[in-house]
VOPAGU-2260 file (C-alpha; in pm, 1 decimal, decimal comma):
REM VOPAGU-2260
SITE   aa  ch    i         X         Y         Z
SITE  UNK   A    0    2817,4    -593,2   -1689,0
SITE  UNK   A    1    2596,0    -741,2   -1951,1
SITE  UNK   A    2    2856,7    -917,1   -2131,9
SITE  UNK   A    3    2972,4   -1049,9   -1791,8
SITE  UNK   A    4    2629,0   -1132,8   -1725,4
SITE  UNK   A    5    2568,7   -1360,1   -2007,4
SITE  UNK   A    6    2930,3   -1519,8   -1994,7
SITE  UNK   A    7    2828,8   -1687,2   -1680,1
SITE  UNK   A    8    2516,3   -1785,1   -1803,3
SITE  UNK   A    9    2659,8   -1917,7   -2098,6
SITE  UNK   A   10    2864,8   -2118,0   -1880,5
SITE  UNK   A   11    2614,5   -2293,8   -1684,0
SITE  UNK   A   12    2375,9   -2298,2   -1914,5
SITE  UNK   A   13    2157,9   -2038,8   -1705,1
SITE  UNK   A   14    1757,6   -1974,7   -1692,9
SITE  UNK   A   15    1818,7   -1671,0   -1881,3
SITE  UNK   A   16    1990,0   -1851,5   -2148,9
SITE  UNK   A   17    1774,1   -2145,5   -2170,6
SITE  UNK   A   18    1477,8   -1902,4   -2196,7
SITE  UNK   A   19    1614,4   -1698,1   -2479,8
SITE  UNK   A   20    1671,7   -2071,0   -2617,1
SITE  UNK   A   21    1386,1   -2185,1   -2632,7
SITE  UNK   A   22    1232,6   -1862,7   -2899,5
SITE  UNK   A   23    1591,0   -1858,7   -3045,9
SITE  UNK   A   24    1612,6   -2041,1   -3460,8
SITE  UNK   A   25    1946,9   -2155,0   -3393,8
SITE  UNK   A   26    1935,8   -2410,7   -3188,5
SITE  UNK   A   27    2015,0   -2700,2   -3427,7
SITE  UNK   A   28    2365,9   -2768,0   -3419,6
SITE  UNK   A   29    2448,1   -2777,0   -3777,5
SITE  UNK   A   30    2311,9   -2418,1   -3817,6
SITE  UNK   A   31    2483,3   -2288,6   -3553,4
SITE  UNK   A   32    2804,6   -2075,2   -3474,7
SITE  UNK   A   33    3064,9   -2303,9   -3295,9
SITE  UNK   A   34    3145,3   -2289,8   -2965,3
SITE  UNK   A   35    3472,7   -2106,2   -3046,4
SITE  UNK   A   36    3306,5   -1846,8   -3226,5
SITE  UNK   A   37    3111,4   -1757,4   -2957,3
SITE  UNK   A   38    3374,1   -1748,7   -2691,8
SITE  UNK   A   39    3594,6   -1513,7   -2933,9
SITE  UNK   A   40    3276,1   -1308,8   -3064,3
SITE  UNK   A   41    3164,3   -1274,0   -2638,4
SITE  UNK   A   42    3516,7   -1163,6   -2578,8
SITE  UNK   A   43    3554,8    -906,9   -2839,3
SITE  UNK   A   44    3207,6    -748,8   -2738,3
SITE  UNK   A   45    3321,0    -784,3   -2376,2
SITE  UNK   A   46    3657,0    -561,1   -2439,5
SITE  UNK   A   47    3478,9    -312,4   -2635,9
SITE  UNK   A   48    3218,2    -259,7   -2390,9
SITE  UNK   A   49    3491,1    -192,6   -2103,6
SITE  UNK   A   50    3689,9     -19,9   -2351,3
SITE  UNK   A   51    3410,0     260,3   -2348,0
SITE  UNK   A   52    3372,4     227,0   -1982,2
SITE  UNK   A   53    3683,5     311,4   -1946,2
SITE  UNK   A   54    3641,3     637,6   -2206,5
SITE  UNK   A   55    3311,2     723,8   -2008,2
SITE  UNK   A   56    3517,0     768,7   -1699,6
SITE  UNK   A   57    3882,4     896,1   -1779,2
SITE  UNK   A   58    3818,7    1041,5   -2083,0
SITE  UNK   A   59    3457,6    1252,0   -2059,4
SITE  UNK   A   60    3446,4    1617,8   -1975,9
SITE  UNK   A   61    3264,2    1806,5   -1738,5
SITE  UNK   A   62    2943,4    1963,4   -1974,4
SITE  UNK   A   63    2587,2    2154,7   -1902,5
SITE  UNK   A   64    2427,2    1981,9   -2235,7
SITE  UNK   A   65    2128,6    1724,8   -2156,6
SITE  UNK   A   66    2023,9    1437,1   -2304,7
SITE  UNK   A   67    1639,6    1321,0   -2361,9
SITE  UNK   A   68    1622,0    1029,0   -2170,8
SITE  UNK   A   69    1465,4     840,7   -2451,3
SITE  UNK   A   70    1834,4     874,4   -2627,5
SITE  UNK   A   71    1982,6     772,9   -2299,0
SITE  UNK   A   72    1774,5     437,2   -2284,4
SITE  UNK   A   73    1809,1     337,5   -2624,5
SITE  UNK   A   74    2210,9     389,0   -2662,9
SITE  UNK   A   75    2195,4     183,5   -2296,4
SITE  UNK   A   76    1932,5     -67,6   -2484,4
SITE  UNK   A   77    2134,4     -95,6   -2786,0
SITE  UNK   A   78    2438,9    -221,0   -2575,9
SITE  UNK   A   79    2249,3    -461,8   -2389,4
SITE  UNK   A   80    2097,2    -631,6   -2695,6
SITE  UNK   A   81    2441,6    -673,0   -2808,8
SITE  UNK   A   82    2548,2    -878,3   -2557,6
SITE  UNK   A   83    2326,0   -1116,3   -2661,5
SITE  UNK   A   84    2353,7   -1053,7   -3054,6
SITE  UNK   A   85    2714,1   -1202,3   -3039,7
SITE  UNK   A   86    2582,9   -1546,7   -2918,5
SITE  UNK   A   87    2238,9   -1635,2   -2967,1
SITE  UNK   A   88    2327,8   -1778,7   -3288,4
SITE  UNK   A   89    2591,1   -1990,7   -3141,3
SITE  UNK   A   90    2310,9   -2084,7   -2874,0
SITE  UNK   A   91    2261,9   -2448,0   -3011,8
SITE  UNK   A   92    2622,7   -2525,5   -3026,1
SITE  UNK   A   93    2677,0   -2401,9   -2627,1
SITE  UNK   A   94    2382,3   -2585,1   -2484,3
SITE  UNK   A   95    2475,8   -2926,9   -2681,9
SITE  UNK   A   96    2847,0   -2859,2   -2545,4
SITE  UNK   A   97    2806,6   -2829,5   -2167,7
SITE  UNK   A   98    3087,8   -2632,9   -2203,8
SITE  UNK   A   99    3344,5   -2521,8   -1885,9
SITE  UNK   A  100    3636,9   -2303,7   -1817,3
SITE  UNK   A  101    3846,1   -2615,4   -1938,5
SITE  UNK   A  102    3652,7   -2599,9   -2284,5
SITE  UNK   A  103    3723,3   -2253,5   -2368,3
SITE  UNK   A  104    4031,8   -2265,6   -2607,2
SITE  UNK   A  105    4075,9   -2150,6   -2986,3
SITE  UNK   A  106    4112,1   -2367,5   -3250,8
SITE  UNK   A  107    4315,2   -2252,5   -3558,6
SITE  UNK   A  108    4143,7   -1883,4   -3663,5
SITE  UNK   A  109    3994,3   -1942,3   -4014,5
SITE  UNK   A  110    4086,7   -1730,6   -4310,7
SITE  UNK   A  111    3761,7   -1503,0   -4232,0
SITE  UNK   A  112    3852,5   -1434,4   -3911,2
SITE  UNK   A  113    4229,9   -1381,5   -4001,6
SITE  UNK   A  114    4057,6   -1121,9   -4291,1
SITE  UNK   A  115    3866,5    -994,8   -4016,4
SITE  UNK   A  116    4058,0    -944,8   -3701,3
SITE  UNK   A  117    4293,3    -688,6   -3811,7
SITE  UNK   A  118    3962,0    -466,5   -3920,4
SITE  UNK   A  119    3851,9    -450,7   -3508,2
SITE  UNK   A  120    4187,2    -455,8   -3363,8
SITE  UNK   A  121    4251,5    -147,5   -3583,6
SITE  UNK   A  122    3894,5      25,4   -3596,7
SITE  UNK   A  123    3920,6     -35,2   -3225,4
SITE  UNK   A  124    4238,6     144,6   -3188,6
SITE  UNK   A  125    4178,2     402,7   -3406,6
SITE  UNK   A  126    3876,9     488,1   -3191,0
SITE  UNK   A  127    4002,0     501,6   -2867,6
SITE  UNK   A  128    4287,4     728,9   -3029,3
SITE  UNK   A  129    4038,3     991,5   -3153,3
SITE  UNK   A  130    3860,5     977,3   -2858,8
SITE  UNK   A  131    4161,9    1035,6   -2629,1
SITE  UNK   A  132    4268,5    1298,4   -2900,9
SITE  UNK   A  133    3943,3    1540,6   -2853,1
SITE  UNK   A  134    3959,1    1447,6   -2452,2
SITE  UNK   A  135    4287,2    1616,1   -2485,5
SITE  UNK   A  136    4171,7    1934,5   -2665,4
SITE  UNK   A  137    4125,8    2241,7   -2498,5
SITE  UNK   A  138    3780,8    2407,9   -2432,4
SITE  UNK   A  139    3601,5    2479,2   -2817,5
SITE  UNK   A  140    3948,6    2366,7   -3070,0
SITE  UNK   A  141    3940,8    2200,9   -3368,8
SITE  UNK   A  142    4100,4    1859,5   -3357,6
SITE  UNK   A  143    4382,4    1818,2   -3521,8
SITE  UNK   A  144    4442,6    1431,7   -3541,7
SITE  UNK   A  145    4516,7    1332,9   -3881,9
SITE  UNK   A  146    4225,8    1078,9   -3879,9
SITE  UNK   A  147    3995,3    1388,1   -3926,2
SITE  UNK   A  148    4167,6    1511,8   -4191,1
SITE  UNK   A  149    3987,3    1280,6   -4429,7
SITE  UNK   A  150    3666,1    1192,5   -4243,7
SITE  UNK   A  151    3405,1    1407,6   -4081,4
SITE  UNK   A  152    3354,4    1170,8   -3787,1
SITE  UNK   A  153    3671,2     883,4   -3807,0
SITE  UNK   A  154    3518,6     752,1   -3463,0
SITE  UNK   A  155    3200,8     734,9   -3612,6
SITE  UNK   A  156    3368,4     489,6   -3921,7
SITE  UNK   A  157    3542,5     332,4   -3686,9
SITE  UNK   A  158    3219,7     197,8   -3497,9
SITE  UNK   A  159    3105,6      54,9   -3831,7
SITE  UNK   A  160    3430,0     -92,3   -3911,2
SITE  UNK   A  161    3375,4    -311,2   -3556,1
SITE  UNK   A  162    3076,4    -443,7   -3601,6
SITE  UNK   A  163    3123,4    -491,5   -3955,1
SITE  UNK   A  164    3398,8    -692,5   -3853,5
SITE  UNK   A  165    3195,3    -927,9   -3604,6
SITE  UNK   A  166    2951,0    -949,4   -3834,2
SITE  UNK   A  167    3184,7   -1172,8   -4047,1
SITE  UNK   A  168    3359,3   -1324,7   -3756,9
SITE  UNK   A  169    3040,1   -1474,3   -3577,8
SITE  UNK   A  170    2864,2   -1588,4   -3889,4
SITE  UNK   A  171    2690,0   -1931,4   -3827,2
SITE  UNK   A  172    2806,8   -2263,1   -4032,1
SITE  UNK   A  173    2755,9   -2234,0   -4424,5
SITE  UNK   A  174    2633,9   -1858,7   -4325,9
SITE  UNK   A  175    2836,3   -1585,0   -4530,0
SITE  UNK   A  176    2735,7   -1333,2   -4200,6
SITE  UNK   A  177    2537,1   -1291,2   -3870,9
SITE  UNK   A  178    2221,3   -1209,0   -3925,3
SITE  UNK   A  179    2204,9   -1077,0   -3597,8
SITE  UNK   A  180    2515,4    -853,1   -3533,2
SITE  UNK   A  181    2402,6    -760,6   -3912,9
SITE  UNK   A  182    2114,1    -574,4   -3827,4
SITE  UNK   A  183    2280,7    -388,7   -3542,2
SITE  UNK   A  184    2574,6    -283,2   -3811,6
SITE  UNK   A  185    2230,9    -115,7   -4043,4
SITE  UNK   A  186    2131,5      39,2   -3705,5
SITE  UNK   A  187    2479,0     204,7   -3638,0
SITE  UNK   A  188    2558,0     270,4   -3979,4
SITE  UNK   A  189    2234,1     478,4   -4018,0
SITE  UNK   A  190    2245,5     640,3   -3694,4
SITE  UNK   A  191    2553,7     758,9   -3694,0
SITE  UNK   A  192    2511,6     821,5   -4067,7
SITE  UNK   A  193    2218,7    1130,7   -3993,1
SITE  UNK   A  194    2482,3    1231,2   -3725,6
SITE  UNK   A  195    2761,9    1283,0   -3964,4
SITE  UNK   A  196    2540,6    1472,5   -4218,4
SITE  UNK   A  197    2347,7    1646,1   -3961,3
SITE  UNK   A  198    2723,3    1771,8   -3829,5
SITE  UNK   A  199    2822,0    1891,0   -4197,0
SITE  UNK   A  200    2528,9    2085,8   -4195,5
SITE  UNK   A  201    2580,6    2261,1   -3909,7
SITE  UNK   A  202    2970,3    2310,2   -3989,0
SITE  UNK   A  203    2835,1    2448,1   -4289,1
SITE  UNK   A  204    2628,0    2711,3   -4145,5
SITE  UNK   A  205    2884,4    2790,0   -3847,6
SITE  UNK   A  206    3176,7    2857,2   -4110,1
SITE  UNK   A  207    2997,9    2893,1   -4477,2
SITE  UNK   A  208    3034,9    2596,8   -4731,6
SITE  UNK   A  209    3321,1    2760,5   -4894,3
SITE  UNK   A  210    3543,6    2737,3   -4606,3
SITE  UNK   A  211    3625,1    2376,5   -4535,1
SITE  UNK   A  212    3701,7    2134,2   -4779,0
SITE  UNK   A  213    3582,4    1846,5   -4583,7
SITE  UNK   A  214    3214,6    2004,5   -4665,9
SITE  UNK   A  215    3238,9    1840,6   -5012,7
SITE  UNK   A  216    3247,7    1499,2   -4793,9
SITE  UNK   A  217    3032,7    1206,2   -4797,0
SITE  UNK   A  218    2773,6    1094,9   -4481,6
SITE  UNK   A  219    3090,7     917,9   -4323,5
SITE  UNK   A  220    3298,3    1238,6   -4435,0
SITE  UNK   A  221    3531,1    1036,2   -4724,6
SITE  UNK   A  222    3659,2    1269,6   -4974,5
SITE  UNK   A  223    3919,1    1309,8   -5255,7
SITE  UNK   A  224    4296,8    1320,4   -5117,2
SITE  UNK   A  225    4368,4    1697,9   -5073,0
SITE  UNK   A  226    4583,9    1942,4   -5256,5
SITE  UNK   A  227    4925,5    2072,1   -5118,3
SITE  UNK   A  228    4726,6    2422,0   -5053,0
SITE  UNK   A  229    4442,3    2235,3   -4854,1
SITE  UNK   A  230    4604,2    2049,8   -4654,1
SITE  UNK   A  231    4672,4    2281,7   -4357,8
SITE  UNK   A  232    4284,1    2314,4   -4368,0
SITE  UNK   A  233    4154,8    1969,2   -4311,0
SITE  UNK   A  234    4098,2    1946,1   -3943,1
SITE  UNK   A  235    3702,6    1908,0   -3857,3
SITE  UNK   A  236    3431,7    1954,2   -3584,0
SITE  UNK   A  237    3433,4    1692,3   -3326,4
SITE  UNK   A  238    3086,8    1480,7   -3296,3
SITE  UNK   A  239    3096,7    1225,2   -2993,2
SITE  UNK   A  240    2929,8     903,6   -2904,7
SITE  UNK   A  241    2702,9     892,0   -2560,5
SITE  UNK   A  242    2819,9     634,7   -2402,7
SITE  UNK   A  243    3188,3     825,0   -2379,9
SITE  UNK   A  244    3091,7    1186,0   -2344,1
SITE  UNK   A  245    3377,4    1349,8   -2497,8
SITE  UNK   A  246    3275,4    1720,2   -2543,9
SITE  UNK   A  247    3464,6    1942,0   -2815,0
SITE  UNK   A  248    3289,5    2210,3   -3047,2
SITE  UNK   A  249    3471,7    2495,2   -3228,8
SITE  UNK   A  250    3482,9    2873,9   -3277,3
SITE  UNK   A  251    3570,2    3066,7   -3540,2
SITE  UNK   A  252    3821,6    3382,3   -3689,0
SITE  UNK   A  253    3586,3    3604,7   -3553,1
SITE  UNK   A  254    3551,3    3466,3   -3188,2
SITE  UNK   A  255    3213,4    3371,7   -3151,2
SITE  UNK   A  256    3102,9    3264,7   -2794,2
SITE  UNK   A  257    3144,9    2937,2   -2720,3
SITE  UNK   A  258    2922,2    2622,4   -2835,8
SITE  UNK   A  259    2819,8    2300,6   -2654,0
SITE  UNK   A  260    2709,3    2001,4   -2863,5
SITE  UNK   A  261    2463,8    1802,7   -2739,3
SITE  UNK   A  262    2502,0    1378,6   -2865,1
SITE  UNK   A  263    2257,8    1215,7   -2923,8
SITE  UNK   A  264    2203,8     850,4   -2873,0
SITE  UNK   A  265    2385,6     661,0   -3141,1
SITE  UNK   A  266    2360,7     926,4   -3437,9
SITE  UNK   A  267    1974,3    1016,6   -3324,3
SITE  UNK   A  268    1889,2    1404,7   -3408,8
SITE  UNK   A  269    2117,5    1626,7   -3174,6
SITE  UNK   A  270    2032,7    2027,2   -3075,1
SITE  UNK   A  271    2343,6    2232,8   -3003,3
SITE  UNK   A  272    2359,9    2384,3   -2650,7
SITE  UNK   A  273    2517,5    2740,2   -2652,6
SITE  UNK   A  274    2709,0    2869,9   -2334,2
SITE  UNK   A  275    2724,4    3194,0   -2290,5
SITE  UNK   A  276    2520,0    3460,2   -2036,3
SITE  UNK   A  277    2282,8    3623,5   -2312,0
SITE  UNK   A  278    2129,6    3370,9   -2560,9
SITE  UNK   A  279    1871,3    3420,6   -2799,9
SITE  UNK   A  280    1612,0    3122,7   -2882,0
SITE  UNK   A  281    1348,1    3019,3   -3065,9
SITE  UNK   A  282     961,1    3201,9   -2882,1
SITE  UNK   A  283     761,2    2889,7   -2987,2
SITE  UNK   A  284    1035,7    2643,7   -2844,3
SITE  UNK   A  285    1300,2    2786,2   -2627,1
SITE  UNK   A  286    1578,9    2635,6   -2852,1
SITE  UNK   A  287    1885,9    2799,6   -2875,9
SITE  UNK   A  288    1938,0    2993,3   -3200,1
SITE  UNK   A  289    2267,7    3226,4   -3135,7
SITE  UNK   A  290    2454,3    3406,0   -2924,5
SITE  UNK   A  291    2403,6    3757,9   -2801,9
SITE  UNK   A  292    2790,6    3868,1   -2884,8
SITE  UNK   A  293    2761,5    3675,2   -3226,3
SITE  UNK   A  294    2539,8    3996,6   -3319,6
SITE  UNK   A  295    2704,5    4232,8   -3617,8
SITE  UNK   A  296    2425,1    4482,6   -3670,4
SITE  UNK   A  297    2126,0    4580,1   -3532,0
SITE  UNK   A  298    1988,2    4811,4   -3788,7
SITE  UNK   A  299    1741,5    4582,9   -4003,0
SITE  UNK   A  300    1419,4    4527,5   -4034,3
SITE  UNK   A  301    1200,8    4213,6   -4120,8
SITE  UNK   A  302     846,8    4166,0   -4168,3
SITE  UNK   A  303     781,8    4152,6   -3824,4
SITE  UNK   A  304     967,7    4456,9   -3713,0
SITE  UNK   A  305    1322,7    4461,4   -3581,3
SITE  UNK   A  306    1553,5    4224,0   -3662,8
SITE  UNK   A  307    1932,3    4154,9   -3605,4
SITE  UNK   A  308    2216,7    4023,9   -3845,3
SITE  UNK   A  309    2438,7    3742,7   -3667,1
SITE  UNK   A  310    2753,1    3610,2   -3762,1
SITE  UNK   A  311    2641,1    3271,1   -3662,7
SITE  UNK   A  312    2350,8    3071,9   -3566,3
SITE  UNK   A  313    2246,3    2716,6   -3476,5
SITE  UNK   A  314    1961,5    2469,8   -3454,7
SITE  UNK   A  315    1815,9    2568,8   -3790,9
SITE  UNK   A  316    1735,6    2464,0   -4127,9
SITE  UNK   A  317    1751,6    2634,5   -4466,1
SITE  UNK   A  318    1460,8    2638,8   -4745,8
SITE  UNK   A  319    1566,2    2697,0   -5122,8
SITE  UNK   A  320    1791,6    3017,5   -5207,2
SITE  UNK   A  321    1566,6    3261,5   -5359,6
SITE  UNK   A  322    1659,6    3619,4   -5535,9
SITE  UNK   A  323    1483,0    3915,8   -5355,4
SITE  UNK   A  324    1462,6    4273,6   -5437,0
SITE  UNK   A  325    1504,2    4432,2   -5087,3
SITE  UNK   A  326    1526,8    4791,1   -4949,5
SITE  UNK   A  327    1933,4    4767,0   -4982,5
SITE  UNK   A  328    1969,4    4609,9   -5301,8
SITE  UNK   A  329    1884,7    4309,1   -5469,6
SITE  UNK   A  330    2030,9    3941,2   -5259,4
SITE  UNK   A  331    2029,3    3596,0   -5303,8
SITE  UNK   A  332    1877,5    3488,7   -4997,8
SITE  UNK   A  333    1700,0    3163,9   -4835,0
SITE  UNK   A  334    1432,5    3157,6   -4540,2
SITE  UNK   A  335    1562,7    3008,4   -4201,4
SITE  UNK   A  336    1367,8    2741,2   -3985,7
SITE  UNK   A  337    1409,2    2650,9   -3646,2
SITE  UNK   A  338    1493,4    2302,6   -3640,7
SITE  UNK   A  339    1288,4    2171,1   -3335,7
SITE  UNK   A  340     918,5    2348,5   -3409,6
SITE  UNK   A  341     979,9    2468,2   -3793,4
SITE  UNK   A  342     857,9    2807,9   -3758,0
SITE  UNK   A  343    1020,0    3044,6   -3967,4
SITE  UNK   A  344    1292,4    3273,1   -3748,5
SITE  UNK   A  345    1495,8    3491,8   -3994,0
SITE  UNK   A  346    1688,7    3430,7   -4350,7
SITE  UNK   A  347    2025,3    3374,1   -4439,7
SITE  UNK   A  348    2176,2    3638,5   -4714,2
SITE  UNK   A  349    2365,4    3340,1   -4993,6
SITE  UNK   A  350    2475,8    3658,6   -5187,9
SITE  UNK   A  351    2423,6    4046,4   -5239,1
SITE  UNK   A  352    2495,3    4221,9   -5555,5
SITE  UNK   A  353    2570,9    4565,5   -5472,9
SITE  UNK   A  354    2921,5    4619,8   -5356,9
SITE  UNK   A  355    2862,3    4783,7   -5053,4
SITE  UNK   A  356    2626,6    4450,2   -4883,2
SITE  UNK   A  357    2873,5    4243,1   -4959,2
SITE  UNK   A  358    2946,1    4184,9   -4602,0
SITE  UNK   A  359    2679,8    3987,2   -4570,2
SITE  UNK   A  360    2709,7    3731,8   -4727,6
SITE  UNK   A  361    2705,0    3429,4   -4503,7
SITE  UNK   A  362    2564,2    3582,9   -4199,8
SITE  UNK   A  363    2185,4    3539,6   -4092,6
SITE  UNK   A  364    1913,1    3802,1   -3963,7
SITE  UNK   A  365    1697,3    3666,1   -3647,4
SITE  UNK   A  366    1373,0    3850,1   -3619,7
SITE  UNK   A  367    1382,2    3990,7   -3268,1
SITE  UNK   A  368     998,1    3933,7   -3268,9
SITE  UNK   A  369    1030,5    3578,9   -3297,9
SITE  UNK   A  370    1308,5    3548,0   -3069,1
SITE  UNK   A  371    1315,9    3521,6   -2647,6
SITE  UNK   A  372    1577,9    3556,9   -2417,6
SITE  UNK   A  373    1692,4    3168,1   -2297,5
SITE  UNK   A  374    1911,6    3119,9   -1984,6
């Protein structure tokens, strides 16, 4: 709707475009993209935003998780703004042209835009493919596309790869870039970029970080090429935009109870929602921390009195590993944080030297004192 919105009043020269004129530093011709540019820039924005309209509505699943409705406006915000980043520096060039339906033809494509096209035709494709691939999934699988068996979040790339694209594509005359479509390319690339390192973490805690190779990755999940013995290994947890609300999450060998990620707004911190009919959170917060059936043992203690070891837990962070000379033996072990209020919930046992604790290595201890039941 917005792109439609401001193709009209690019048209006929509307109030709204006039207005934005008149504060706008590109109004002198000779600075300005060309009227081509902007019809071509408009009309790639324009089929990417109904692109993920279409994704919103025949690709999103059915889910329980919320969203803060500060996310909600600011992904809605961000696309709005863009339909005005891919013209308002072209805005001096359209209001000198009077331009019409007659007027809106392509010259030959220069060799920037020939460089640049195939990057958003492809990124664009490559998208929508790994979007329809995780529609497809059943409830809680791993995706198996081979896009994420290099990258963390290959959807999440190929956002950057499009507006890196029209960042090239819509710069001005004698302008290597748009300044404009520039700054919303930092904005994705650092959203999404938390998102994608925020998602390692927590695959890392779900599975250990000696069980997936793709844990080694980069913010943007790149990695070196895989062995032969790896490469059955490689797919990865599924992270998901908000404006097409794919939902996918992952279990485990041992069959932990099911997991609901919440997006977040462009890449903006996330909590994961767990589904299951007993769920343990944090007391101060209410955020969820693990699953009742992810529970191994109930015979431990902490410092506040009973506690339980868990096969897996969520919403947390981890403080440095420290060596401790406990009641069973001597461990490697580091204190755990809830992630929303950062009070201190439990520890995480990184290694145990006595034969016989070995099994817990990897798994967590909640202290039931700090925990509440969350429905």
């Amino acid at each position: 709707m917005s792109s439609v919105f401001w193709g009209v009043q690019l048209l006929v020269q509307g109030a709204a475009v006039k207005g934005l004129a008149s504060y706008s530093s590109s109004m002198s011709h000779e600075k300005s993209m060309s009227t081509d540019q902007v019809f071509l820039t408009w009309s790639f924005m324009a089929v990417q935003g109904l692109r993920r309209l279409y994704e919103s509505v025949a690709l999103a699943k059915p889910s329980s998780a919320k969203m803060w409705f500060v996310h909600w406006f600011i992904g809605i915000g961000f696309y709005l703004a863009m339909g005005v980043a891919v013209w308002i520096e072209g805005v001096g060039a359209v209001m000198s042209a009077n331009p019409t339906f007659r007027d809106l033809t392509l010259s030959a494509p220069s060799i920037r835009t020939l460089l640049c096209l195939p990057i958003l035709i492809i990124a664009s494709g490559v998208q929508y493919d790994c979007h329809a691939h995780l529609s497809s999934l059943r409830k809680y699988t791993l995706p198996a596309h081979p896009a994420f068996g290099r990258l963390v979040c290959p959807h999440y790339t190929a956002e950057c790869l499009i507006y890196f694209a029209l960042t090239f594509i819509a710069a001005p005359r004698g302008a290597l870039i748009n300044k404009t479509i520039f700054t919303a390319l930092i904005f994705v690339t650092v959203n999404l970029g938390v998102t994608a390192d925020i998602g390692k973490e927590w695959y890392a805690q779900k599975f250990g970080e000696d069980k997936h190779p793709l844990l080694s990755a980069d913010l943007f999940g790149l990695q070196p090429a895989p062995s032969t013995s790896e490469a059955g290994l490689l797919p990865s947890i599924a992270f998901v935009k908000p404006f097409a609300v794919l939902t996918a999450a992952t279990t485990n060998d041992l069959a932990t109870p099911a997991l609901e990620i919440r997006p977040a707004s462009m890449g903006l911190t996330y909590n994961v929602y767990l589904n299951s009919d007993r769920i343990f959170g944090c007391k101060h917060c209410k955020t969820h921390l693990a699953n009742h059936d992810a529970i191994i043992s109930r015979n431990f203690r902490g410092q506040h009195g009973k506690a339980y070891l868990f096969n897996a837990v969520v919403n947390i962070t981890q403080a440095e590993a420290v060596e401790r000379n406990m009641t069973t033996g001597r461990h490697v072990v580091r204190d755990i944080n809830c992630r929303q209020c950062k009070e201190t919930v439990g520890w995480k046992y990184d290694k145990a030297f006595e034969p016989s604790e070995k099994y817990k290595e990897g798994k967590y201890i909640l202290e039931a004192d700090l925990l509440c039941a969350v429905y």
